[in-house]
N, CA, C and O atoms as a DFTB+ gen file, in Angstrom:
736 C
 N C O
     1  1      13.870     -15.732      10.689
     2  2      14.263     -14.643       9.818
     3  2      13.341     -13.438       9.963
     4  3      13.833     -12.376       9.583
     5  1      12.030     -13.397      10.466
     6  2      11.138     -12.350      10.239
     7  2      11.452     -11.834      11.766
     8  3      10.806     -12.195      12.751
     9  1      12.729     -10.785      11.786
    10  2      13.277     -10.104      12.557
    11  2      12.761      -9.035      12.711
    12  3      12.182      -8.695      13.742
    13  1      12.956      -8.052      11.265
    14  2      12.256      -6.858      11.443
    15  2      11.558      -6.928       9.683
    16  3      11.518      -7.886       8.911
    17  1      11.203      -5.885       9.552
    18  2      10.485      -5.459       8.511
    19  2      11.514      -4.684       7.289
    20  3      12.704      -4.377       7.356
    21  1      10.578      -4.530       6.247
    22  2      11.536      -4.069       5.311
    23  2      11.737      -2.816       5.550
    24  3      10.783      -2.189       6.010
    25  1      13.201      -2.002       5.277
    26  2      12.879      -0.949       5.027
    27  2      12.112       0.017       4.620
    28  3      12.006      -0.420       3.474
    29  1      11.326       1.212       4.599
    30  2      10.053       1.579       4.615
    31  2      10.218       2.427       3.254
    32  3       9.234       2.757       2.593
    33  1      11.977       2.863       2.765
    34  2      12.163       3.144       1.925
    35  2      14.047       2.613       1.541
    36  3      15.157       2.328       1.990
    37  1      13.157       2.804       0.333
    38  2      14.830       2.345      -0.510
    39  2      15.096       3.180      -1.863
    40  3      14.290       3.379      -2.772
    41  1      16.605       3.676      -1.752
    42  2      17.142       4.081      -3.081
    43  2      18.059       3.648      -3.631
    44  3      18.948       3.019      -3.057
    45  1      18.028       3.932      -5.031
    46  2      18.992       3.583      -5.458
    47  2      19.515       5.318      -6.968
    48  3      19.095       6.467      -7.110
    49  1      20.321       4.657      -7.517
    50  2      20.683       6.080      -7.857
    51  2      20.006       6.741      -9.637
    52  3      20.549       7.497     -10.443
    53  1      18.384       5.897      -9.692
    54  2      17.757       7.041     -10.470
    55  2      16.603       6.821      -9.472
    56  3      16.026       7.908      -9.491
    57  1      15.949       6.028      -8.617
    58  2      14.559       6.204      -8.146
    59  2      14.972       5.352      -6.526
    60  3      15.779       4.558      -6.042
    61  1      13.854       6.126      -6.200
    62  2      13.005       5.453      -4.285
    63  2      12.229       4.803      -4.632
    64  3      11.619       5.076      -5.666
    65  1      11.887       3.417      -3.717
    66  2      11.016       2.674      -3.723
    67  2      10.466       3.226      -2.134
    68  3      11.204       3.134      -1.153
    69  1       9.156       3.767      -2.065
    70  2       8.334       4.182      -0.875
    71  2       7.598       3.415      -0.408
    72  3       7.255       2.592      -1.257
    73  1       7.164       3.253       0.530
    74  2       5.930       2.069       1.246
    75  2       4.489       3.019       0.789
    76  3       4.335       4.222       0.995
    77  1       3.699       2.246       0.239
    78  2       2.797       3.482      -0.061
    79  2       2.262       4.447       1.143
    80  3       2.454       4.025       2.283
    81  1       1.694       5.539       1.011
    82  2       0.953       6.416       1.902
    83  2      -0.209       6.638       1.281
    84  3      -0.255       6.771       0.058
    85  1      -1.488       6.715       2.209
    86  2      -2.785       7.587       1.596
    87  2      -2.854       8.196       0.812
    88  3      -3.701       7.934      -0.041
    89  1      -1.857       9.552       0.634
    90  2      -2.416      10.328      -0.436
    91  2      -1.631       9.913      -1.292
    92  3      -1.111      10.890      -1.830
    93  1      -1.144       8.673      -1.847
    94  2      -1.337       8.500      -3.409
    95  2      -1.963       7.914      -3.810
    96  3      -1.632       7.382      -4.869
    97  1      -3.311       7.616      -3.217
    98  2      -4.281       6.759      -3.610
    99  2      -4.880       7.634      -5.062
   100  3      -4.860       6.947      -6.084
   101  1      -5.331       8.886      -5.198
   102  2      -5.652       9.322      -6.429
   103  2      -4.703       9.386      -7.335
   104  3      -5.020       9.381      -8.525
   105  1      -3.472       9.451      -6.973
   106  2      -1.963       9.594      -8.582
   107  2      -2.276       8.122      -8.957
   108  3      -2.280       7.670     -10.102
   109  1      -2.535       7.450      -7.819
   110  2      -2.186       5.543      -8.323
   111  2      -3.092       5.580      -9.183
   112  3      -2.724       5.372     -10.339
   113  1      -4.801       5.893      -8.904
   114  2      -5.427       5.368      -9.799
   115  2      -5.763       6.632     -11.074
   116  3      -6.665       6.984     -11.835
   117  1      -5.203       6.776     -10.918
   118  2      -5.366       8.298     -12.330
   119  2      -4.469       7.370     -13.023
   120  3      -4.758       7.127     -14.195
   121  1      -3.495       6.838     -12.551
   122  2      -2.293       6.378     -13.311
   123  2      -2.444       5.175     -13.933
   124  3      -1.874       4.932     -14.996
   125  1      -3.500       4.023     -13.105
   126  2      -3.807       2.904     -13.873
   127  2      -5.058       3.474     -14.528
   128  3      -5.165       2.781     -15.540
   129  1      -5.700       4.028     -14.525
   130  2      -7.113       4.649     -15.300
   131  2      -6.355       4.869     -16.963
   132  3      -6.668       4.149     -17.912
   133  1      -5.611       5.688     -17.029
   134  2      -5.221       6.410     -17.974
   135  2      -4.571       5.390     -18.762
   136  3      -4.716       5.341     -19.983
   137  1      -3.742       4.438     -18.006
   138  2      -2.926       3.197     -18.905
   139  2      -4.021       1.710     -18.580
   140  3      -3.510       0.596     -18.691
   141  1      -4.896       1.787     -18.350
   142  2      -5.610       0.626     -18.398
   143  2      -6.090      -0.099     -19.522
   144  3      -7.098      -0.783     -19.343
   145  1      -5.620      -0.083     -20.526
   146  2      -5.650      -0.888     -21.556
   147  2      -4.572      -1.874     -21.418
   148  3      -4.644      -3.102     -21.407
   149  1      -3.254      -0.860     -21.285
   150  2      -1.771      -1.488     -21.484
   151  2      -1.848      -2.566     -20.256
   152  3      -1.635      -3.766     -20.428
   153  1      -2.201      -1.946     -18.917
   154  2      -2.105      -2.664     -17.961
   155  2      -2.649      -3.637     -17.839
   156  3      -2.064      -4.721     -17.838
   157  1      -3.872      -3.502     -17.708
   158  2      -5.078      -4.783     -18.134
   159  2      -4.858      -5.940     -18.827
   160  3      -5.256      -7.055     -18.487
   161  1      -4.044      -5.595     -20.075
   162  2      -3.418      -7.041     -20.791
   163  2      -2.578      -8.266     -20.242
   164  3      -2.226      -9.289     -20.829
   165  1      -2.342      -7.813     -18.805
   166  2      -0.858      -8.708     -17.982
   167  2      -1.573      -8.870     -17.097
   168  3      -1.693     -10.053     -16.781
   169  1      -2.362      -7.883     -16.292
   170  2      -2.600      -7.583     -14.377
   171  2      -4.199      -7.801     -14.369
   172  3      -5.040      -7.281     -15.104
   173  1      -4.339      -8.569     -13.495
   174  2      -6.420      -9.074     -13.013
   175  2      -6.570      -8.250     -12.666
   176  3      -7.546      -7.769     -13.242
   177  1      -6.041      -7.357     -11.684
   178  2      -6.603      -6.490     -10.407
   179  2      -6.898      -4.937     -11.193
   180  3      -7.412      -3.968     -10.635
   181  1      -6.384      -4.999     -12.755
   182  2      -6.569      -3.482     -13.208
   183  2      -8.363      -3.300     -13.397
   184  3      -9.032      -2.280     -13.226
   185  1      -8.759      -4.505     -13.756
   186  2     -10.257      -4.788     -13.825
   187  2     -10.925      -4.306     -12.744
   188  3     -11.752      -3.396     -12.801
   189  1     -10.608      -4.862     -11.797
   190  2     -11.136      -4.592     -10.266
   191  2     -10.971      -3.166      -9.650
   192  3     -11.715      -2.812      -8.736
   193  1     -10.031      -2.375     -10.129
   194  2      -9.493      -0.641      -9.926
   195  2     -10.993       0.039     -10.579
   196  3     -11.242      -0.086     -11.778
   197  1     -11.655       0.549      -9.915
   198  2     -13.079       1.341     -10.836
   199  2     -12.451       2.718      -9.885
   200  3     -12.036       3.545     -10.697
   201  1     -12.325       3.038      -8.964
   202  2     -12.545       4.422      -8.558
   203  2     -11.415       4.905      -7.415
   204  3     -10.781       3.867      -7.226
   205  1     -10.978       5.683      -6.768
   206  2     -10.118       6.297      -5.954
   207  2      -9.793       5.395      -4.895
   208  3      -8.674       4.992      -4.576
   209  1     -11.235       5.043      -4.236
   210  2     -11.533       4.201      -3.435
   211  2     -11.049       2.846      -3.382
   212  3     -10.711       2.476      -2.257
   213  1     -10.963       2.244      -4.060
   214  2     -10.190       1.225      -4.667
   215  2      -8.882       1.164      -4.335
   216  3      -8.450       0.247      -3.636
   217  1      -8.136       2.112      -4.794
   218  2      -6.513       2.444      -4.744
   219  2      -6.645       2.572      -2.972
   220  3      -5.756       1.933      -2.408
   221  1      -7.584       3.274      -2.056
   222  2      -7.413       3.813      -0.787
   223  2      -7.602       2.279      -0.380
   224  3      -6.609       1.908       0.244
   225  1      -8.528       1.291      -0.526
   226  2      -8.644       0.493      -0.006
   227  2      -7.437      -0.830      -0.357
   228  3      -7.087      -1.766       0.362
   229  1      -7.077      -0.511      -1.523
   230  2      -5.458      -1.258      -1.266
   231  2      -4.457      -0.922      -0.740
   232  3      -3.673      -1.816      -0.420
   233  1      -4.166       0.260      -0.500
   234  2      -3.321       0.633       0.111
   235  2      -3.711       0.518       1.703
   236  3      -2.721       0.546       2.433
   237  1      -4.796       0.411       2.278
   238  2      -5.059       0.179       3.808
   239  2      -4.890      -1.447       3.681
   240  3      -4.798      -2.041       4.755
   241  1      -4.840      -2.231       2.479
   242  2      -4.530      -3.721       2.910
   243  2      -3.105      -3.685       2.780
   244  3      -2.580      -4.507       3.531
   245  1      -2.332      -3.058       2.129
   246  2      -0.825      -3.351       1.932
   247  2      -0.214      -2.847       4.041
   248  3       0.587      -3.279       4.870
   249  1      -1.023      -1.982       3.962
   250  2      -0.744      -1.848       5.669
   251  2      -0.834      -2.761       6.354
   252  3      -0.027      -3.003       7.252
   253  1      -1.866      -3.484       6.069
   254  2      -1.736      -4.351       7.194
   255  2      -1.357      -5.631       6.955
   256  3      -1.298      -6.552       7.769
   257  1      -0.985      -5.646       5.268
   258  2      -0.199      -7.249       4.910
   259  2       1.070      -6.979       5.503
   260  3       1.686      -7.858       6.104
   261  1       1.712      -5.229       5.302
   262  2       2.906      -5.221       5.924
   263  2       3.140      -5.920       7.417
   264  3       3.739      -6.951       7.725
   265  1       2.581      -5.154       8.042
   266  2       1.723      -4.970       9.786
   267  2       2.348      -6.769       9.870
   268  3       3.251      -7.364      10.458
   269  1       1.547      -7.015       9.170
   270  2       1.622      -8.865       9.134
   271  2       2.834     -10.099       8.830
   272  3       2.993     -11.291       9.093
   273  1       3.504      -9.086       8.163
   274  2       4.894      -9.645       7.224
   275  2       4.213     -10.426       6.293
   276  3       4.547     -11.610       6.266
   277  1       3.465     -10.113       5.632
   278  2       2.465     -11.086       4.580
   279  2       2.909     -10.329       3.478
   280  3       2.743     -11.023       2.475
   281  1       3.430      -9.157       3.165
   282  2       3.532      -8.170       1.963
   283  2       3.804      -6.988       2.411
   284  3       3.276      -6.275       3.264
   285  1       5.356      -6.786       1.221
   286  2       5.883      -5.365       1.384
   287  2       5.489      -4.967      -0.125
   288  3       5.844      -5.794      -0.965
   289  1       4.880      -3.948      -0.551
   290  2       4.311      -2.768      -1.452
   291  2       5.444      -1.312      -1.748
   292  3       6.142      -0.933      -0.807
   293  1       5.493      -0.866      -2.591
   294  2       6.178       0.269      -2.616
   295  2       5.727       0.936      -4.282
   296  3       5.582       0.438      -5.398
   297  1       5.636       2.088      -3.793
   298  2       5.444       2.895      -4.833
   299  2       7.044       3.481      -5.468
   300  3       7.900       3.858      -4.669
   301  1       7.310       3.495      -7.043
   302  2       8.366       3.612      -7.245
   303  2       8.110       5.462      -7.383
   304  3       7.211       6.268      -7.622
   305  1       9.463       5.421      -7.072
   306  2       9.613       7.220      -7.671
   307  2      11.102       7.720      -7.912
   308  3      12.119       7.403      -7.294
   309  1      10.915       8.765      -9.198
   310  2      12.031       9.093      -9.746
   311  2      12.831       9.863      -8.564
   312  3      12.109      10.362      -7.701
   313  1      13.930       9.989      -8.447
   314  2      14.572      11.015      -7.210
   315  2      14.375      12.076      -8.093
   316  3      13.446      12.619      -7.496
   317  1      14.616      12.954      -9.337
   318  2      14.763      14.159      -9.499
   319  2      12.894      14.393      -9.628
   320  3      12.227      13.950     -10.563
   321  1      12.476      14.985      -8.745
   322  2      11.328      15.908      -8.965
   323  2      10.244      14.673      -8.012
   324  3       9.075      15.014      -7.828
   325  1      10.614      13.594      -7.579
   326  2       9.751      12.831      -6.780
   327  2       8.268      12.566      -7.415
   328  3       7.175      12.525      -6.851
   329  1       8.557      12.431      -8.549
   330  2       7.395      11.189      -9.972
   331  2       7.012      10.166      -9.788
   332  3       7.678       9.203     -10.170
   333  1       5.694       9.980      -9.081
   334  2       5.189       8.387      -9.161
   335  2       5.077       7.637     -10.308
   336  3       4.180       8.008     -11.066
   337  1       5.906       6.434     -10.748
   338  2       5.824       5.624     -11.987
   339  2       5.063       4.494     -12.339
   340  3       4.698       3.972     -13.392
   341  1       4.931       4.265     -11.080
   342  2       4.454       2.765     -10.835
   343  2       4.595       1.926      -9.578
   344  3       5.132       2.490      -8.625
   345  1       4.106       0.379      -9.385
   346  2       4.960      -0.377      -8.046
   347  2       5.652      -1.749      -8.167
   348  3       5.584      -2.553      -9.097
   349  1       6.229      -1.814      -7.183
   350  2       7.066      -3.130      -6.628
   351  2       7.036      -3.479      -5.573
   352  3       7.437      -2.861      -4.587
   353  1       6.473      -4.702      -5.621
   354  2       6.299      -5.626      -4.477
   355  2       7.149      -6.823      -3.986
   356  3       8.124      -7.259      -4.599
   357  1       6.645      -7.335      -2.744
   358  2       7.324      -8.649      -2.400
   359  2       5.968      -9.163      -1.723
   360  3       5.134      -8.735      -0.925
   361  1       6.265     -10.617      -2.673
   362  2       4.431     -11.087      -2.278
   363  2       4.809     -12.381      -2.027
   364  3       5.982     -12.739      -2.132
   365  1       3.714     -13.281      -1.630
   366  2       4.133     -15.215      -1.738
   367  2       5.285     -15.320      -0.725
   368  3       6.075     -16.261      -0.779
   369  1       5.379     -14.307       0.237
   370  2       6.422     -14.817       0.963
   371  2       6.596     -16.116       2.285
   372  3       6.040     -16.204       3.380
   373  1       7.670     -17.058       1.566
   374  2       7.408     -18.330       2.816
   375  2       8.615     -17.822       3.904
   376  3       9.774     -18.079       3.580
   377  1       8.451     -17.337       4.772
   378  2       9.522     -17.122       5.706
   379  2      10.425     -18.642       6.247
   380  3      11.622     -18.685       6.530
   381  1       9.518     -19.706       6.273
   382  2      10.372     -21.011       6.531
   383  2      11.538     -21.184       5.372
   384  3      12.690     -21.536       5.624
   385  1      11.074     -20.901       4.169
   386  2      12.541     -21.207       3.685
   387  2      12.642     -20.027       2.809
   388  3      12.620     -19.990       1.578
   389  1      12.746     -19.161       3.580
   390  2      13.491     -18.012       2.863
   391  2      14.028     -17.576       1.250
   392  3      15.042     -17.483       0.558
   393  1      12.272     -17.356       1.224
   394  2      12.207     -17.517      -0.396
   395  2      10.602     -16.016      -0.250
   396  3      10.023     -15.846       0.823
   397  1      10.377     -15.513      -1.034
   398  2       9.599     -14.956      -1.589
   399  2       8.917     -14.762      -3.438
   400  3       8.796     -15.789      -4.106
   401  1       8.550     -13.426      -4.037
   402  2       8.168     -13.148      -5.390
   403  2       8.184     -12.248      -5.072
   404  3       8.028     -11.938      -3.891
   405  1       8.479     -11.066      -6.478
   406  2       8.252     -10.082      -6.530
   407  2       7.269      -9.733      -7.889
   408  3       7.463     -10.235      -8.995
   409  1       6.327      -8.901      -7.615
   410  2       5.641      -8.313      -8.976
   411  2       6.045      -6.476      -8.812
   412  3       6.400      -5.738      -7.893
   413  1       5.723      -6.317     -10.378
   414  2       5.531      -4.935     -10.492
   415  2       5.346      -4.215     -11.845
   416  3       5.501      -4.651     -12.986
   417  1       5.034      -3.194     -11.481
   418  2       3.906      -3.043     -12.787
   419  2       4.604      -1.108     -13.062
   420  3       4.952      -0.474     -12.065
   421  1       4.690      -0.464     -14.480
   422  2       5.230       0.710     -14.220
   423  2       4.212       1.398     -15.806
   424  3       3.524       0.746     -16.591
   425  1       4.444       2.604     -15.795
   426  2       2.873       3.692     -16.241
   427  2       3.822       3.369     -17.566
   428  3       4.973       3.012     -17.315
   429  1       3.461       3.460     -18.818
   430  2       3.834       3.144     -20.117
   431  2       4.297       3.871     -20.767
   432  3       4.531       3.579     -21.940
   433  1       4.679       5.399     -20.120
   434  2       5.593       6.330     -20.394
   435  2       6.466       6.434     -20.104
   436  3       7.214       7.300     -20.558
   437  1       6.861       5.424     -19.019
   438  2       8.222       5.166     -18.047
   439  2       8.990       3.816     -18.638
   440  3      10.220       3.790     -18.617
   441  1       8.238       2.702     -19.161
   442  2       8.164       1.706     -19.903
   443  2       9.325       1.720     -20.561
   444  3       9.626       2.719     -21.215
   445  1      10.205       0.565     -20.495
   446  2      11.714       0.793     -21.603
   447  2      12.658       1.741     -21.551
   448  3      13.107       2.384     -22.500
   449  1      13.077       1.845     -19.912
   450  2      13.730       2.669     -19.861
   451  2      14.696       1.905     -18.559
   452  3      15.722       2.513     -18.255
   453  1      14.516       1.150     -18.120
   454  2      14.991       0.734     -17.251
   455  2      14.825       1.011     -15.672
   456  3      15.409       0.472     -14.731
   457  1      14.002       1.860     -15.678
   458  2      13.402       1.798     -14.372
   459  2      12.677      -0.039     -13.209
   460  3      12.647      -0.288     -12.003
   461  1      12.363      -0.617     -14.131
   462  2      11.670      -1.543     -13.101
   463  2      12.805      -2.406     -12.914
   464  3      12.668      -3.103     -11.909
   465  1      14.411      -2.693     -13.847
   466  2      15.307      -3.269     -13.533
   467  2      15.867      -2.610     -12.180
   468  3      16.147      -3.401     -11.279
   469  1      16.004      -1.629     -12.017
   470  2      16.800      -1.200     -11.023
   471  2      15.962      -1.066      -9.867
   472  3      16.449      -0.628      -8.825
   473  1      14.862      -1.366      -9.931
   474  2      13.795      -1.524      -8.926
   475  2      14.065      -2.612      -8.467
   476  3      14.132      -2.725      -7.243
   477  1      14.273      -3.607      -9.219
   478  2      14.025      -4.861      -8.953
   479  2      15.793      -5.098      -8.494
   480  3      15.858      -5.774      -7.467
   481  1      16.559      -4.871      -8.793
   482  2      17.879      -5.092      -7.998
   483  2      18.137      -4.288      -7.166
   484  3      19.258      -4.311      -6.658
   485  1      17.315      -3.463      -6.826
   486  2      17.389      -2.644      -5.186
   487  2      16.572      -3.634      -4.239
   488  3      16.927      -4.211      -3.212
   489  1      15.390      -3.638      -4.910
   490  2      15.003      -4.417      -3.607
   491  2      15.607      -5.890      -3.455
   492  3      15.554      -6.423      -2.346
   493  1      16.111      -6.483      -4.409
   494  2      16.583      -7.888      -3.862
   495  2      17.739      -7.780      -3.244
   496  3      18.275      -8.831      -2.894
   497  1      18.337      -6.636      -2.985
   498  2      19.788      -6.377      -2.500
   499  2      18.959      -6.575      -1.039
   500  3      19.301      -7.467      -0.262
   501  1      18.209      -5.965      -0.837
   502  2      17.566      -5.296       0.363
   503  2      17.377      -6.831       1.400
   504  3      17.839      -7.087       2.512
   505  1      16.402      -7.736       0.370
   506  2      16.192      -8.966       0.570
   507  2      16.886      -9.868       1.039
   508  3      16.643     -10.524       2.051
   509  1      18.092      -9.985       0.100
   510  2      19.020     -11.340       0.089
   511  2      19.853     -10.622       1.274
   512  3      20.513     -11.479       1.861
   513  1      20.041      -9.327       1.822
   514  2      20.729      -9.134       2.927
   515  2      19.957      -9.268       4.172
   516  3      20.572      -9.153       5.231
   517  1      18.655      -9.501       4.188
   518  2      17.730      -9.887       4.990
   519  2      17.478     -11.408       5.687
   520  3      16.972     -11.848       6.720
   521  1      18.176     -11.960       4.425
   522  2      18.690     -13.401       4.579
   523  2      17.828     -14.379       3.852
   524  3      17.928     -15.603       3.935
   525  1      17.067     -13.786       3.214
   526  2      16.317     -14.553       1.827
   527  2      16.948     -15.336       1.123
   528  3      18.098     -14.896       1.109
   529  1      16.897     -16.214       0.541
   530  2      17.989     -16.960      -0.010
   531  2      17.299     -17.365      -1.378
   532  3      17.968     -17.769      -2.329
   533  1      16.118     -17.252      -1.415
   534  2      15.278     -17.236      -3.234
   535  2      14.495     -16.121      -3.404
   536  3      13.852     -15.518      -2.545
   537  1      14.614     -15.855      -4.770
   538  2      13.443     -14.702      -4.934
   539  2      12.776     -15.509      -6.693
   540  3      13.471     -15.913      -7.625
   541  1      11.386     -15.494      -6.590
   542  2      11.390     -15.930      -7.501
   543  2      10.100     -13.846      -8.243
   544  3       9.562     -12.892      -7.682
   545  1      10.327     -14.374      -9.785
   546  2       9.040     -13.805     -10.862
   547  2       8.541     -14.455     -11.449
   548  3       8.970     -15.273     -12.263
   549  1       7.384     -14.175     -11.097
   550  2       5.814     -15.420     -12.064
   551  2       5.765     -14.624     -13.341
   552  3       6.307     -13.555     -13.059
   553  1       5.524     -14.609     -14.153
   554  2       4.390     -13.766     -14.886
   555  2       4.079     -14.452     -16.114
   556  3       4.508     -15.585     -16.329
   557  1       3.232     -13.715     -17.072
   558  2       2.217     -14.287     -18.118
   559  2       3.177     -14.487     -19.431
   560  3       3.805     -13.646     -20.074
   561  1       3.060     -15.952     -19.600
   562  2       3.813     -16.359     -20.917
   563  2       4.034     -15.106     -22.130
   564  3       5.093     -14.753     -22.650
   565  1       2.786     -14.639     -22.344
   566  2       2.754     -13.401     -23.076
   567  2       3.495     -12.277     -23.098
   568  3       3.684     -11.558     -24.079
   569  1       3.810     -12.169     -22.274
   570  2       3.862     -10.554     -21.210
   571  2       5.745     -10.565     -21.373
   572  3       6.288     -10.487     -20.271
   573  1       6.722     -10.648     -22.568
   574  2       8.018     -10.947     -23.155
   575  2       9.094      -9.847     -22.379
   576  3      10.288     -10.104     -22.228
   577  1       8.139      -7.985     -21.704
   578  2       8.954      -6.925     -21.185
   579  2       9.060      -7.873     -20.069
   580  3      10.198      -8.272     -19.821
   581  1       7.830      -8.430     -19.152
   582  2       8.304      -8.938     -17.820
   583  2       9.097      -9.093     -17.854
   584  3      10.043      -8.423     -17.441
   585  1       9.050     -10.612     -18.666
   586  2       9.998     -11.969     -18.879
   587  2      11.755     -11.133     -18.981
   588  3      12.736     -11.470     -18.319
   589  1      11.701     -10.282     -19.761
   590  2      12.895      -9.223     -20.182
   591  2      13.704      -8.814     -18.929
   592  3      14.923      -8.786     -18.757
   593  1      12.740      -8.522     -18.152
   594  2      13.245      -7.702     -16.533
   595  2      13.545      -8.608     -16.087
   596  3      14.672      -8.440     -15.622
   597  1      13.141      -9.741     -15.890
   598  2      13.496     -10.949     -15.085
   599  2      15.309     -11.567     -15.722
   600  3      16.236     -12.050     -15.073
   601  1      15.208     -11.314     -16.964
   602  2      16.276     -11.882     -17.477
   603  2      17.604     -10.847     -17.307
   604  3      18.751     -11.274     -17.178
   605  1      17.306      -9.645     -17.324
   606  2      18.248      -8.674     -17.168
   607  2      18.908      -8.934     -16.107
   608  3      20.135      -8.971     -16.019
   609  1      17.805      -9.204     -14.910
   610  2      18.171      -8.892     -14.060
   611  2      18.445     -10.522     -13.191
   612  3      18.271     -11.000     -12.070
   613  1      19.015     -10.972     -14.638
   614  2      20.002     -12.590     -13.699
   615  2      18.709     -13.694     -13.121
   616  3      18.856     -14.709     -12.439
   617  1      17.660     -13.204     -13.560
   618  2      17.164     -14.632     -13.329
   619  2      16.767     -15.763     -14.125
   620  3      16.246     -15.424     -15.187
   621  1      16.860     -17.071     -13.926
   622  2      16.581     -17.837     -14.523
   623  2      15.243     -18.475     -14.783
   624  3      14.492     -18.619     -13.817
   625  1      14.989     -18.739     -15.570
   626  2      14.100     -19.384     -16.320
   627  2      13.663     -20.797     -15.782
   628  3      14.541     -21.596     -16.107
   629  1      12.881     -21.279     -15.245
   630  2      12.701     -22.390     -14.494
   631  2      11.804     -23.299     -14.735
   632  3      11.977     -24.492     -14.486
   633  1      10.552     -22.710     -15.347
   634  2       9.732     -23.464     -15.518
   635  2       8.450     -22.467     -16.325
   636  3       8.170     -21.317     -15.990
   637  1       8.048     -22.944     -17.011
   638  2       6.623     -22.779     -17.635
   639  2       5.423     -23.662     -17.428
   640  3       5.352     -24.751     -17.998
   641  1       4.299     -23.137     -16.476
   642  2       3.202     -24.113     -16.054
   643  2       1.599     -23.356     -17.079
   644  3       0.833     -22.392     -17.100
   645  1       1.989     -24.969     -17.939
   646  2       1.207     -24.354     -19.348
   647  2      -0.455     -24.015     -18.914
   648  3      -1.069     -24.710     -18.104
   649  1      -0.829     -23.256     -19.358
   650  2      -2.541     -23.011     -19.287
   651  2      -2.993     -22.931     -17.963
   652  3      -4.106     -23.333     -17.625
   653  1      -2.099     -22.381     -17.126
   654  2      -1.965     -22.272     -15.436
   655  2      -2.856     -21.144     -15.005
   656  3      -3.213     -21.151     -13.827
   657  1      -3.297     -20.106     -15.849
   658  2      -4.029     -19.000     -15.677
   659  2      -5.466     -18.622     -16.767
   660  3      -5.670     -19.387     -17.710
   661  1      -6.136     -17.754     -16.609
   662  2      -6.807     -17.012     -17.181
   663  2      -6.715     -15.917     -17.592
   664  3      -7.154     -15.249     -16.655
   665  1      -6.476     -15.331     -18.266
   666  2      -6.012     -13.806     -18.866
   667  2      -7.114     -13.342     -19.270
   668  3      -7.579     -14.345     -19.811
   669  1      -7.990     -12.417     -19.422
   670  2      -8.988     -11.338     -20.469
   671  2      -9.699     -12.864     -21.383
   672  3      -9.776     -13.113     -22.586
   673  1     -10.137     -13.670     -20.108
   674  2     -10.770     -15.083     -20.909
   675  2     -10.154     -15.936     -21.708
   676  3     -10.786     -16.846     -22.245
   677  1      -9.028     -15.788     -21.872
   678  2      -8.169     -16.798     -22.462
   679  2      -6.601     -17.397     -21.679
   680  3      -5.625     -16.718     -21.360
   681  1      -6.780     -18.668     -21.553
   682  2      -5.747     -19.052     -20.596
   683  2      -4.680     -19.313     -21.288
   684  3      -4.668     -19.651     -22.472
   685  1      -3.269     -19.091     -20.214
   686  2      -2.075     -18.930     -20.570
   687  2      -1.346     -19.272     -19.793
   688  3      -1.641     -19.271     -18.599
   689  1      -0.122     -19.683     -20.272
   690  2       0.929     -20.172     -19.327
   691  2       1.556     -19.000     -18.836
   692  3       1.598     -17.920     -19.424
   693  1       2.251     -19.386     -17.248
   694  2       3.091     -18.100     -16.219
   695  2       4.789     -19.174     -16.753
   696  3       5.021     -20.364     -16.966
   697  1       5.530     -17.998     -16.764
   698  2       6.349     -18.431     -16.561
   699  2       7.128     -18.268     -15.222
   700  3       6.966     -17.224     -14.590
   701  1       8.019     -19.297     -14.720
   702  2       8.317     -18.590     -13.893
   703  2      10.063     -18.454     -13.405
   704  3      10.717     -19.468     -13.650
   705  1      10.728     -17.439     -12.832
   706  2      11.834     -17.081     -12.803
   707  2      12.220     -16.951     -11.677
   708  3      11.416     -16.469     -10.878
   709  1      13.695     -17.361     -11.154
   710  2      14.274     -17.310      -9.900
   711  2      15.584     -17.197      -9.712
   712  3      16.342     -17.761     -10.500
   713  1      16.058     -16.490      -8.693
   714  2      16.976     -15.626      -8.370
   715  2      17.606     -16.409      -7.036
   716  3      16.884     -16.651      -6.069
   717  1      19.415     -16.888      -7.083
   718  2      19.329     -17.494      -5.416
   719  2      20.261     -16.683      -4.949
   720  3      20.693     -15.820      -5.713
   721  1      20.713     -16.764      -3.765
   722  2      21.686     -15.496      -2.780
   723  2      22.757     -15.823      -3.223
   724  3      23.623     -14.973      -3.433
   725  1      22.956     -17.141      -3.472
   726  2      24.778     -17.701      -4.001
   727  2      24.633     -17.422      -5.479
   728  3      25.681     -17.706      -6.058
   729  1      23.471     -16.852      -6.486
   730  2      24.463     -16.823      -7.905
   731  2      23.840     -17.557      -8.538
   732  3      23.317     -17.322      -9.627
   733  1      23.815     -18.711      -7.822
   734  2      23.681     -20.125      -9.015
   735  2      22.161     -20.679      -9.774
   736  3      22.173     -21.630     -10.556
């Protein structure tokens, strides 16, 4: 299946999902700086974000997880006026059985609006025509908007692996959610 690579961009008809580039390494982290409270409550890695540098140096690994077929990254953006909101990924990918995860995370002014649903059913369109045949979402028992996006957007509920994580020092169960090419 690992024929070619993902598209480098995708739309759909309120936002683009972009492969990141260099210069949004300062919007990215202005953007988790400013919401790093909100973010921090769900995401490890907002901890680990201290400076510009940071954002530049993830984005030179999403290059080469791409490079690798290890991880596709994308920065979301509105089509009218081209607004960075946030991202969506495809991570955990097993190419033997054609299954992956997706995470993604969006700025808290964009929040409840339906942006990360339609993120998230663009790119699995993208996917399951790629010939993926599972897509699953992890996320933090807590964390009810994830869980929300996941459900909107047709996936099921599969399992809860209790006290599976660490959160801000207190452990918590992921739940986790999955999506198959037939529906079912």
């Amino acid at each position: 299946m690992k024929t070619q690579y993902l598209p480098e961009m995708i739309s759909s008809s309120r936002i683009t999902l972009r492969k990141h580039q260099m210069d949004l390494a300062e919007t990215m982290f202005r953007y988790v700086d400013e919401d790093r409270n909100r973010l921090g409550r769900f995401l490890p890695w907002v901890a680990w974000t201290k400076g510009i540098h940071d954002e530049r140096e993830y984005i030179e690994m999403t290059h080469r997880q791409w490079a690798d077929y290890k991880m596709f990254d994308y920065g979301i953006f509105l089509n009218d006026g081209q607004v960075y909101i946030g991202n969506i990924g495809v991570h955990t990918i097993a190419w033997d059985h054609n299954r992956c995860e997706l995470g993604y995370w969006i700025l808290g002014k964009y929040e409840g609006q339906g942006y990360i649903s339609e993120a998230v059913k663009a790119l699995e369109a993208v996917l399951f025509n790629l010939g993926f045949f599972r897509i699953e979402i992890h996320c933090s028992g807590t964390n009810a908007r994830s869980g929300g996006v996941a459900e909107r957007c047709g996936y099921v509920l599969e399992g809860r692996l209790r006290q599976h994580a660490i959160e801000n020092g207190q452990r918590r169960d992921t739940l986790i959610y999955a999506k198959l090419k037939n529906g079912k």
